[in-house]
N, CA, C and O atoms as a CHARMM CRD file, in Angstrom:
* protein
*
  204
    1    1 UNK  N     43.86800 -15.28700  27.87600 PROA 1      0.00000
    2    1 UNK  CA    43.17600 -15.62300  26.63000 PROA 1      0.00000
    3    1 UNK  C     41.66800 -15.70000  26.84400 PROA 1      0.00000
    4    1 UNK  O     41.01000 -15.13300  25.97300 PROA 1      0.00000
    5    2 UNK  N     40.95500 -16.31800  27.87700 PROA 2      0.00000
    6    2 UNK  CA    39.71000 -16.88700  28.46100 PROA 2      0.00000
    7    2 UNK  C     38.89700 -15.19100  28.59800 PROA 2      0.00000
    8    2 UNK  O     37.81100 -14.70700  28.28000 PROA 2      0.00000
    9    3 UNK  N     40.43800 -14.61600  29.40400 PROA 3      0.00000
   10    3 UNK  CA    39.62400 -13.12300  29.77000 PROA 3      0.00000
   11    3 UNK  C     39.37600 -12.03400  28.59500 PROA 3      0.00000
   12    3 UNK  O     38.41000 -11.27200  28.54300 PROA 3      0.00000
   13    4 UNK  N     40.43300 -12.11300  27.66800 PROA 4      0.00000
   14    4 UNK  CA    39.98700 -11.42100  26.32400 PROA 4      0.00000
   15    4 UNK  C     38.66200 -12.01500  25.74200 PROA 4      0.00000
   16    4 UNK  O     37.68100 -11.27200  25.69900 PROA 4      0.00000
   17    5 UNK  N     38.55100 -13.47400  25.23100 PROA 5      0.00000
   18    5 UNK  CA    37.32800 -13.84600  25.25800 PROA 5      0.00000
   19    5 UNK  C     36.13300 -13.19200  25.93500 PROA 5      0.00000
   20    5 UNK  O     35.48700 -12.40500  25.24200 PROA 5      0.00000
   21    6 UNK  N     35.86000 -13.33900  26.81600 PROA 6      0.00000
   22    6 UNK  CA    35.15800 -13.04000  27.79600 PROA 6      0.00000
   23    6 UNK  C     34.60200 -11.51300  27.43500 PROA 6      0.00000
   24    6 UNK  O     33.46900 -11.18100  27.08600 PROA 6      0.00000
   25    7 UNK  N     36.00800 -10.55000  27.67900 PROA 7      0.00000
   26    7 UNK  CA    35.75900  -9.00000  27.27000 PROA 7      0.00000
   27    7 UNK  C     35.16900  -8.74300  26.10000 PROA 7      0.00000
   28    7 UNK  O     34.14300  -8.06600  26.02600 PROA 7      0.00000
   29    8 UNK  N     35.84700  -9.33000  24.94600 PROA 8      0.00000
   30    8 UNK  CA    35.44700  -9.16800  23.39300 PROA 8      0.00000
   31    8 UNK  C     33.67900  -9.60900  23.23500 PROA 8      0.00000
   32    8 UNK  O     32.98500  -8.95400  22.45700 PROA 8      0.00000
   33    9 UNK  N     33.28900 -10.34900  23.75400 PROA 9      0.00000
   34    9 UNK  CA    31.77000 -10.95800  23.55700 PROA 9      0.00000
   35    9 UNK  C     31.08400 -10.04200  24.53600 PROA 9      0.00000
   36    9 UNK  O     30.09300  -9.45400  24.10200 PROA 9      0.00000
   37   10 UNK  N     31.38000  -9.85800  25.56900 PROA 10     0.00000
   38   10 UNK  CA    30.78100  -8.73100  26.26600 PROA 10     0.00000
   39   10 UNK  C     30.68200  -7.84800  25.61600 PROA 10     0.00000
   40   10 UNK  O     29.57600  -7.80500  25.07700 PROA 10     0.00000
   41   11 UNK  N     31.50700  -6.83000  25.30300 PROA 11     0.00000
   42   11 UNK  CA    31.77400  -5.45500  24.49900 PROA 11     0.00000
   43   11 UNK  C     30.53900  -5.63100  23.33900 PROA 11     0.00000
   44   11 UNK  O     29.66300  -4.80600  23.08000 PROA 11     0.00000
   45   12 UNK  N     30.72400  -6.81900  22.79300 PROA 12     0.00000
   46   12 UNK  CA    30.51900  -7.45000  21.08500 PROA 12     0.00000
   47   12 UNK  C     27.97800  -7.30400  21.52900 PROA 12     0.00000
   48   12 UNK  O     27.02000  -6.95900  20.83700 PROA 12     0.00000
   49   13 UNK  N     28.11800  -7.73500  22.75400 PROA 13     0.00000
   50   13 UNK  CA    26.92200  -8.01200  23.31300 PROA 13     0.00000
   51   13 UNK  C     26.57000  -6.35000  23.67600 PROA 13     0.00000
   52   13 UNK  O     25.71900  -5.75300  23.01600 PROA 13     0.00000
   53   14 UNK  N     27.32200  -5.68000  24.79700 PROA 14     0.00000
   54   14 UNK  CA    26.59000  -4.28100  24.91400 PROA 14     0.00000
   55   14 UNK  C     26.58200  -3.61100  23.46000 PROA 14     0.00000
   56   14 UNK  O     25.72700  -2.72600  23.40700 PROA 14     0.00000
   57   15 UNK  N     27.23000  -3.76500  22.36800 PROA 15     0.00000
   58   15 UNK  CA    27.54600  -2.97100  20.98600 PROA 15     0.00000
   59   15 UNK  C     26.12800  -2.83200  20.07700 PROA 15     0.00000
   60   15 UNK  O     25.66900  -1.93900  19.36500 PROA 15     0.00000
   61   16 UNK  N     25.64900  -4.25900  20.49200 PROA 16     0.00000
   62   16 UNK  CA    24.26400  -5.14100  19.74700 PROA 16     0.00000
   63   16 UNK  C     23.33300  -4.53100  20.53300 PROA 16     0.00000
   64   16 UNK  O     22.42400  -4.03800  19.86400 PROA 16     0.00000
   65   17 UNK  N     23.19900  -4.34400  22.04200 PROA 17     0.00000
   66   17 UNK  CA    22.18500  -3.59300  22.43100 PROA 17     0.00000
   67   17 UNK  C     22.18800  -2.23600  22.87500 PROA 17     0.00000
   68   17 UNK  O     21.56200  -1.63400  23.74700 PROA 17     0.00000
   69   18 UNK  N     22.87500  -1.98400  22.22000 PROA 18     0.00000
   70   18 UNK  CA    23.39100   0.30100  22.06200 PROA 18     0.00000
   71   18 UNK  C     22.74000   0.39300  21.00600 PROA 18     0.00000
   72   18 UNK  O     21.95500   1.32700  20.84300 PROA 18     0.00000
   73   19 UNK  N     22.99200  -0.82100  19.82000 PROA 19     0.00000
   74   19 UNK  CA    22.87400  -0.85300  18.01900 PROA 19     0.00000
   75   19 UNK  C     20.80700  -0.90500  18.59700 PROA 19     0.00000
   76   19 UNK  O     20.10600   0.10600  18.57800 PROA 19     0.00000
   77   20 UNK  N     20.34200  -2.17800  18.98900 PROA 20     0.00000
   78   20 UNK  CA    19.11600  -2.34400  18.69800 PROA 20     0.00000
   79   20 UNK  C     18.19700  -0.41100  19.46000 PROA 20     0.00000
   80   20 UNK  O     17.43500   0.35000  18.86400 PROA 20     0.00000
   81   21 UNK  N     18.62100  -0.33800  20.51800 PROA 21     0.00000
   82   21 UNK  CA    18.29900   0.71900  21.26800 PROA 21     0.00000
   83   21 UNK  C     18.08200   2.36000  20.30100 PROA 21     0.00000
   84   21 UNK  O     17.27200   3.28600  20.28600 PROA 21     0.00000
   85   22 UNK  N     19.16500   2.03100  19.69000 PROA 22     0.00000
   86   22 UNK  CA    19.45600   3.63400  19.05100 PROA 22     0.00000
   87   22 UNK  C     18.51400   3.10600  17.42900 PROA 22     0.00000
   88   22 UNK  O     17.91100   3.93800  16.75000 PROA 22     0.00000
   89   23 UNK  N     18.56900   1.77800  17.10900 PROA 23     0.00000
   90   23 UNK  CA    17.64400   1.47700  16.19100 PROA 23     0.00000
   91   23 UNK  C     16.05000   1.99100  16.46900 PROA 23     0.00000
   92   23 UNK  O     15.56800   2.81700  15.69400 PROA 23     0.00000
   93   24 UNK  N     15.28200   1.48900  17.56400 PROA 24     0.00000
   94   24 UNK  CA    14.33700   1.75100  18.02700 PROA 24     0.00000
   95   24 UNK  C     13.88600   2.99700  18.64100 PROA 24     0.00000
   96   24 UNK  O     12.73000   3.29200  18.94500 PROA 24     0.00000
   97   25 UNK  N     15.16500   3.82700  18.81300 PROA 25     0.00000
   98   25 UNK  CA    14.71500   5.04500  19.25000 PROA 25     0.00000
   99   25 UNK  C     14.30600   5.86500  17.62100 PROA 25     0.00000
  100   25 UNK  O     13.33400   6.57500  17.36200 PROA 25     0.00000
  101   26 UNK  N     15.50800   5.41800  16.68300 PROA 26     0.00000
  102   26 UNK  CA    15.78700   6.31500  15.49400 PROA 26     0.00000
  103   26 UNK  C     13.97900   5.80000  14.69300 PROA 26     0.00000
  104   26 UNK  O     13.03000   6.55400  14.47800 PROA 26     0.00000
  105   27 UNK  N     14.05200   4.71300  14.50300 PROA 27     0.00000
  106   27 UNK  CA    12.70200   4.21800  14.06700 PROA 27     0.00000
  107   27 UNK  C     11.09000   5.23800  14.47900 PROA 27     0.00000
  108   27 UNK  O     10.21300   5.69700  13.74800 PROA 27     0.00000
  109   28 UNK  N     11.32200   5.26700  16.16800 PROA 28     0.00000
  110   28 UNK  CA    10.16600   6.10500  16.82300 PROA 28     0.00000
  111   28 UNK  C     10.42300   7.18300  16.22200 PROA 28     0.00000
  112   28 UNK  O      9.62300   7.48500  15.33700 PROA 28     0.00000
  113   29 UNK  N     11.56100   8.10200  16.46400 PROA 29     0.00000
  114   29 UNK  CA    11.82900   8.88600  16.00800 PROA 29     0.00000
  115   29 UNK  C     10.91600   9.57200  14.46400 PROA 29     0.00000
  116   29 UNK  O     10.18400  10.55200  14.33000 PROA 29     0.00000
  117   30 UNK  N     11.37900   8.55800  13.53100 PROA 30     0.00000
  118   30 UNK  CA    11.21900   8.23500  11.90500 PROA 30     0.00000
  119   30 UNK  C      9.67600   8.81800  12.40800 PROA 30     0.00000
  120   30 UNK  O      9.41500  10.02100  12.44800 PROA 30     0.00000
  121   31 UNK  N      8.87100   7.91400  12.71900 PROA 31     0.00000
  122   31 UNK  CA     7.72400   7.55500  12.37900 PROA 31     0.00000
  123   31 UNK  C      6.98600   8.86700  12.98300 PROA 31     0.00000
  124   31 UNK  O      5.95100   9.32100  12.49400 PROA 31     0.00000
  125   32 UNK  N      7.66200   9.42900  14.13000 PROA 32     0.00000
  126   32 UNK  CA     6.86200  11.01900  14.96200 PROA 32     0.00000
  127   32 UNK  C      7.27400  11.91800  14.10300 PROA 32     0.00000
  128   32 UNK  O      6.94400  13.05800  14.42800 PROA 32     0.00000
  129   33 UNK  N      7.98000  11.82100  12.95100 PROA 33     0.00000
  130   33 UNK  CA     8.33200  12.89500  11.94400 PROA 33     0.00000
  131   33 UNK  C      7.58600  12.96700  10.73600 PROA 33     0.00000
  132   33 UNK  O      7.28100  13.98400  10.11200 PROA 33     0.00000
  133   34 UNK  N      7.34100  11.85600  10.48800 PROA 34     0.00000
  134   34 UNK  CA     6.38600  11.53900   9.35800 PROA 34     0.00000
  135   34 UNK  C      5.07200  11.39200  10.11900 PROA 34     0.00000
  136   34 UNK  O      4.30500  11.92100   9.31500 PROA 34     0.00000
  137   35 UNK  N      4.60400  11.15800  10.76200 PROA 35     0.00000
  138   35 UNK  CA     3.30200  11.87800  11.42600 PROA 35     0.00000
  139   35 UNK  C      3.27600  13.20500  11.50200 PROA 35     0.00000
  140   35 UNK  O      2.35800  13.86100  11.00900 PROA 35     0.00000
  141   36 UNK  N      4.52300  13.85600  12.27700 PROA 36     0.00000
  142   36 UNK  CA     4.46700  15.82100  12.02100 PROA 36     0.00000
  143   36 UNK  C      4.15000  16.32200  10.52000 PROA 36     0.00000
  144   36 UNK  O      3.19900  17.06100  10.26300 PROA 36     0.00000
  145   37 UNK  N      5.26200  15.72100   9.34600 PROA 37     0.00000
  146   37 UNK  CA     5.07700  15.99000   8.56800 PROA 37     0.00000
  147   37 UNK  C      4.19200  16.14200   7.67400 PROA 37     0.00000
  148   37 UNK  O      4.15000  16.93600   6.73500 PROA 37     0.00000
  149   38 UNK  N      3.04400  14.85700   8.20400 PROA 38     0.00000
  150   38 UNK  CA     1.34400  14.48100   7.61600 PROA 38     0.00000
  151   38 UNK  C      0.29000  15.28500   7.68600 PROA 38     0.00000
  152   38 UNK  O     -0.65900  15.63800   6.98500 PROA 38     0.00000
  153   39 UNK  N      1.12200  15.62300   9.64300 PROA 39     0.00000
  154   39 UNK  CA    -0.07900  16.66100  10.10900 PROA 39     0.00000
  155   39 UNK  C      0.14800  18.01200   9.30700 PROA 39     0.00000
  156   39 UNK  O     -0.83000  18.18800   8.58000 PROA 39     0.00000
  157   40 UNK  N      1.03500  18.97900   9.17900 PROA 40     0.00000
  158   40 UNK  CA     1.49600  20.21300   8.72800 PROA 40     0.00000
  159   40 UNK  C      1.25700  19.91100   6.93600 PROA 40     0.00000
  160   40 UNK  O      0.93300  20.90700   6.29000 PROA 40     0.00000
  161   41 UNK  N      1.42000  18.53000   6.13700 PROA 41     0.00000
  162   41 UNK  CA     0.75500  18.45600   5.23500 PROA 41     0.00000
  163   41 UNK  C     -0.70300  18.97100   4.79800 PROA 41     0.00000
  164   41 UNK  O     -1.03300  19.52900   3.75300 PROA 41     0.00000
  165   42 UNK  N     -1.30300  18.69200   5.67000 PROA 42     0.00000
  166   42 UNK  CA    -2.96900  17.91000   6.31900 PROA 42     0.00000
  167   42 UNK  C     -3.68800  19.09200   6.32900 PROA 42     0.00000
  168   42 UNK  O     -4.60200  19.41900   5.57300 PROA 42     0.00000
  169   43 UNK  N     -3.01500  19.93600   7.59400 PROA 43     0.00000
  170   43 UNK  CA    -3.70800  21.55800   7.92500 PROA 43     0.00000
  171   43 UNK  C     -2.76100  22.92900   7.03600 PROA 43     0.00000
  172   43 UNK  O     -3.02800  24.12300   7.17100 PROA 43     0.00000
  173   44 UNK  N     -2.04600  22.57200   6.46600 PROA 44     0.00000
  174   44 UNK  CA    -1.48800  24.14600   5.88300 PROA 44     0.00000
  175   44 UNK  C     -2.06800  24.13600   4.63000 PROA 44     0.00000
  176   44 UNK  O     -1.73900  25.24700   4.21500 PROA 44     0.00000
  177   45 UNK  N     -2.71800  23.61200   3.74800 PROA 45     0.00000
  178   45 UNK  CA    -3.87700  24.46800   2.47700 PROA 45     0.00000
  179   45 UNK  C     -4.90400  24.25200   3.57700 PROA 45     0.00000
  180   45 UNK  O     -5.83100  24.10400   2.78100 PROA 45     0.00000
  181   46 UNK  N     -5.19900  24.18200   4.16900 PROA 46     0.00000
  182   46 UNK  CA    -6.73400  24.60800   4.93900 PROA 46     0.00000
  183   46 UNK  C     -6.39800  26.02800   5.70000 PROA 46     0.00000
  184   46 UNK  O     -7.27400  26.89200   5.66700 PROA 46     0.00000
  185   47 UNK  N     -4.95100  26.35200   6.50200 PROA 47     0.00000
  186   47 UNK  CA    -4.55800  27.46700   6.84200 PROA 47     0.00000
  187   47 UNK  C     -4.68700  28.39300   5.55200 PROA 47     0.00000
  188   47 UNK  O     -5.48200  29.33400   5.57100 PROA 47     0.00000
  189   48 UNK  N     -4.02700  28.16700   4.60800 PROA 48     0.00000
  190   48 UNK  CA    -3.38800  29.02800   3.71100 PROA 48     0.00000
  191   48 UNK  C     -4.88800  29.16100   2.98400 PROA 48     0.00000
  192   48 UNK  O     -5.20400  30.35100   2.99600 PROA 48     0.00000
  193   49 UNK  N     -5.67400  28.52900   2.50200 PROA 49     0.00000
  194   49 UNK  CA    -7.26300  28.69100   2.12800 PROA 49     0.00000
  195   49 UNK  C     -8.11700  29.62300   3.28000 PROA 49     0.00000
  196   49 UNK  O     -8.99200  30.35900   2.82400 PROA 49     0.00000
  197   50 UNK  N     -7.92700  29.61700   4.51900 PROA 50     0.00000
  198   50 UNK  CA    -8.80600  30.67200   5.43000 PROA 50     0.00000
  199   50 UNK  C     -8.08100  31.92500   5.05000 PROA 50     0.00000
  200   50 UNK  O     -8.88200  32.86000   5.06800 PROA 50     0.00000
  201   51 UNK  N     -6.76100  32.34500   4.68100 PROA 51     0.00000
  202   51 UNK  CA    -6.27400  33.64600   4.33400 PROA 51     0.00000
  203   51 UNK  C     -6.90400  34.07000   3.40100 PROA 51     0.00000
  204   51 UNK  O     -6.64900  35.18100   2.93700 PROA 51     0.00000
């Protein structure tokens, strides 16, 4: 019983820091896409204006 305990809160603990990890990657992620997206906003009518 002690050892299911034990397993279940473990499991329950690595689950929470897989969850925060893949949060913080997906977040960086977010934010280097919407910077790409700003930049290619930013410079394509200045491209498309030198044509």
């Amino acid at each position: 019983m002690v050892e299911g305990v034990v397993f279940l809160s473990s499991m329950l603990l690595f689950f929470l820091l897989l969850f925060g990890l893949s949060l913080k990657v997906a977040s960086k992620m977010t934010l280097v896409l919407l910077v790409q997206i700003g930049w290619v906003y930013s410079f394509f009518p200045a491209i498309c204006g030198a044509y």
